[in-house]
N, C-alpha and C positions, 0 to 999 in steps of 0.2 A: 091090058095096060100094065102096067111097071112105074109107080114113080118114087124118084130117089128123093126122102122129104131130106136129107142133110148133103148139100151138097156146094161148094165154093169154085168162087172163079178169081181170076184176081185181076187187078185195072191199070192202066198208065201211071197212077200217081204213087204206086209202089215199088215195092222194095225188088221187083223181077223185071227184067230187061227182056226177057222172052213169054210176058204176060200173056198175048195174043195169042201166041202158037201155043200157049198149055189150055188157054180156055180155048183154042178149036181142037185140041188132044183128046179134050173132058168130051164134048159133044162128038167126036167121032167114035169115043170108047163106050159112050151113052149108046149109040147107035149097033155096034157090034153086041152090046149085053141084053138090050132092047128096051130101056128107058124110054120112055114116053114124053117123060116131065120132070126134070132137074126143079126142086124147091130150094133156091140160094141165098147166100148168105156173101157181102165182103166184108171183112173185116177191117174197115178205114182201110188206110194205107198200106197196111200190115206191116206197120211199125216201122216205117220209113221217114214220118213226120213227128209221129206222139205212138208211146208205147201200143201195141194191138189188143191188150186189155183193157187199156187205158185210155181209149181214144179221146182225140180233141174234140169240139164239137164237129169243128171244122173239119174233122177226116172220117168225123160219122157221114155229114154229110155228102163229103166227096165218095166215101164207098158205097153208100144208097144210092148216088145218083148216077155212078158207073153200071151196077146192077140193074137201076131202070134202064137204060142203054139198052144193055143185052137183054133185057126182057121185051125193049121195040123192037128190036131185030130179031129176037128166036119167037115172037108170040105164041106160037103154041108147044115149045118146049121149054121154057127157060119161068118159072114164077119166081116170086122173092120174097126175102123176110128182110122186116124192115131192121136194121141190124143198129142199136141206140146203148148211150151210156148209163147207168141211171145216176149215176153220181151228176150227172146235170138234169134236172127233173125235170123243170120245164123245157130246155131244148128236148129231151127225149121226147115229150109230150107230143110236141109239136110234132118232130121228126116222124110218129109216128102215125098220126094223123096225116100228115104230108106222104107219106109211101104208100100208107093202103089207101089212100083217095088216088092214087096213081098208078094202082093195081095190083100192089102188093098182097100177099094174105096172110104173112104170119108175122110176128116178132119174133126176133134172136137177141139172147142175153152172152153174154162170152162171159169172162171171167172179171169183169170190171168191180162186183161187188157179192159177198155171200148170199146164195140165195133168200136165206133164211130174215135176211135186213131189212126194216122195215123201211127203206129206200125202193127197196122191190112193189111193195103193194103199190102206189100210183102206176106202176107200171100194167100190174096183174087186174087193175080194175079197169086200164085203158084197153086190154084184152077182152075182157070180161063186154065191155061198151061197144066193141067195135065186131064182136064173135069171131075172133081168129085165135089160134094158139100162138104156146110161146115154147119155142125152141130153147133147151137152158143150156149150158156147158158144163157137165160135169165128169169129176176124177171119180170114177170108182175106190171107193172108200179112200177117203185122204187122209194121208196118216204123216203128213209132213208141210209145212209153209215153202210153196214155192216163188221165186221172186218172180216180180213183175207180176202178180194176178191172185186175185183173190179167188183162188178155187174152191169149190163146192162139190158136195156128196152127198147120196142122195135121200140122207138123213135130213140135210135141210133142206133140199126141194120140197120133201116129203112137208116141210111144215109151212112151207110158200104155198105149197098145191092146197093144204086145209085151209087156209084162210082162203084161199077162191079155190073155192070146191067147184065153181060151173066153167070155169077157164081148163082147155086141155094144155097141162102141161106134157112138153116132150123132152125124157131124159135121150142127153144125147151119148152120141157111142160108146155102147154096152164093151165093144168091142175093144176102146180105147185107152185099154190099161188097165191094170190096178184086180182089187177083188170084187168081181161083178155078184158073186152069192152074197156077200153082203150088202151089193146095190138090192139084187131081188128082193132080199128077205127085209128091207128098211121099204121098200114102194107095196108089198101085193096085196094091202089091204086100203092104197091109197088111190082107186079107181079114174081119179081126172089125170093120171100120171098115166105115159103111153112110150114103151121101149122103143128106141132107135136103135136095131142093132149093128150100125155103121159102126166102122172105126176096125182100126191095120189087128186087131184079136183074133184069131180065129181060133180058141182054146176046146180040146174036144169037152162034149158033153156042155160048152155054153148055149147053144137055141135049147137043147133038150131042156135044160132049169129052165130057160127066158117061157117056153110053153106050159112046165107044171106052175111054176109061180104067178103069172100073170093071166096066163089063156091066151090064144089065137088073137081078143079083137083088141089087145092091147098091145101088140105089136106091129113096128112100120118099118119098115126094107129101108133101108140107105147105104150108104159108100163112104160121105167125109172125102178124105184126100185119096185114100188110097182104092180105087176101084175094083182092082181085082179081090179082095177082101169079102167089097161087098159082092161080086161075081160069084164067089165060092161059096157065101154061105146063102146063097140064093139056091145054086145046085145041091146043098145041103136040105134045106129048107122042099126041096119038089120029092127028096126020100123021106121026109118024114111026115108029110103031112096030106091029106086028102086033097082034089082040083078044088073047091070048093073053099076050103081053109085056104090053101095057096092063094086064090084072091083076095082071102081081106086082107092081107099079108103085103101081095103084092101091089095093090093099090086102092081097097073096097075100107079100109081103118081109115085111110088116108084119105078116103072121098067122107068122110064123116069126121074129120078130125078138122078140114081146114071149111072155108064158106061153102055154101052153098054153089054150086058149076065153075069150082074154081079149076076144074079140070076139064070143061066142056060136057061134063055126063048129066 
């Protein structure tokens, strides 16, 4: 098994005119890498209605309910996260109760608010209620205000994840920028925190730190946007590490991280 937990599709009511032919792109290039089970995410509209940080309610739930879509059409390749604002509490509430009652298994946070905000806990205790993880969006160390999005580092995760110590958070691509040794060195002693090393990075000697700082079973394969990325540090990943490590890696973290047979095993 192989499954990619960070992974996006995008839907009609966005900002791409060729949506369809890049979400059968994703599943044919799924299928050459050898993914199993894409874990996705849409992000509303993608800022074609209301900013993609920012989403409306309304383009939260247009992008959850395009994801359910493709998750009745690919059922055994396609799961989903239920992707919500927290700046609206109770719609997120709701929203989120409404996707994993429709078979979604995780939450996704983008950049709508710091992690660290105590807007986050209703959200991390509805994780906590329901046993799924929360996928978070974060810059590798952020050292600058970027507009449109409240980004997070994983300084603040790091004090979201204490307050729900029994919730797994997932930081997301290690890969995705910025200085990832100062992501490691703020997460390795905060155990419900679980690396996604997704994202277009592939900087040498990054898995070699992602394995001293965290260990094998707090690592989880993914891709993000750019696939081949994640394709390469997968063949990276098969020279450094034992068959056995290779699968918690490759999909034995991830069958403990999200529900129980959320993968059919």
């Amino acid at each position: 098994m192989l499954i990619d937990v960070h992974a996006h599709f995008y839907q009609a009511d966005g900002q791409r005119a060729d949506w369809a032919e890049r979400n059968a792109s994703r599943l044919r290039a799924g299928e050459q890498i050898g993914i199993t089970r894409h874990v996705a995410s849409i992000l509303g509209t993608w800022g074609r209605r209301s900013p993609t940080y920012f989403p409306s309610p309304t383009d939260v739930r247009s992008g959850n309910d395009a994801l359910l879509g493709l998750m009745r059409a690919h059922p055994d390749r396609i799961s989903g996260y239920a992707c919500v604002n927290p700046n609206y509490t109770e719609h997120a509430l709701a929203e989120i109760a409404r996707c994993l009652g429709a078979g979604m298994i995780g939450i996704k946070l983008a950049a709508s608010r710091r992690a660290d905000d105590p807007l986050l806990d209703p959200i991390g205790e509805a994780a906590r209620a329901h046993g799924v993880p929360v996928l978070h969006h974060i810059w590798q160390h952020r050292r600058t205000e970027w507009p449109g999005q409240e980004a997070s580092d994983a300084v603040e995760l790091a004090t979201l994840a204490r307050r729900h110590r029994t919730v797994p958070f997932i930081l997301a691509h290690i890969g995705g920028g910025g200085d990832w040794l100062h992501t490691l060195q703020a997460i390795d002693r905060v155990e419900n925190i679980y690396v996604d090393l997704s994202g277009s990075g592939v900087d040498h000697g990054m898995l070699e730190a992602c394995i001293r700082a965290v260990g094998v079973g707090r690592l989880l394969w993914g891709c993000d946007i750019t696939m081949c990325t994640g394709w390469a540090k997968l063949r990276r990943l098969e020279q450094l590490l034992t068959l056995d490590q290779l699968d918690q890696v490759r999909w034995r973290n991830a069958e403990s991280v999200f529900p129980a047979g959320s993968f059919g095993t």
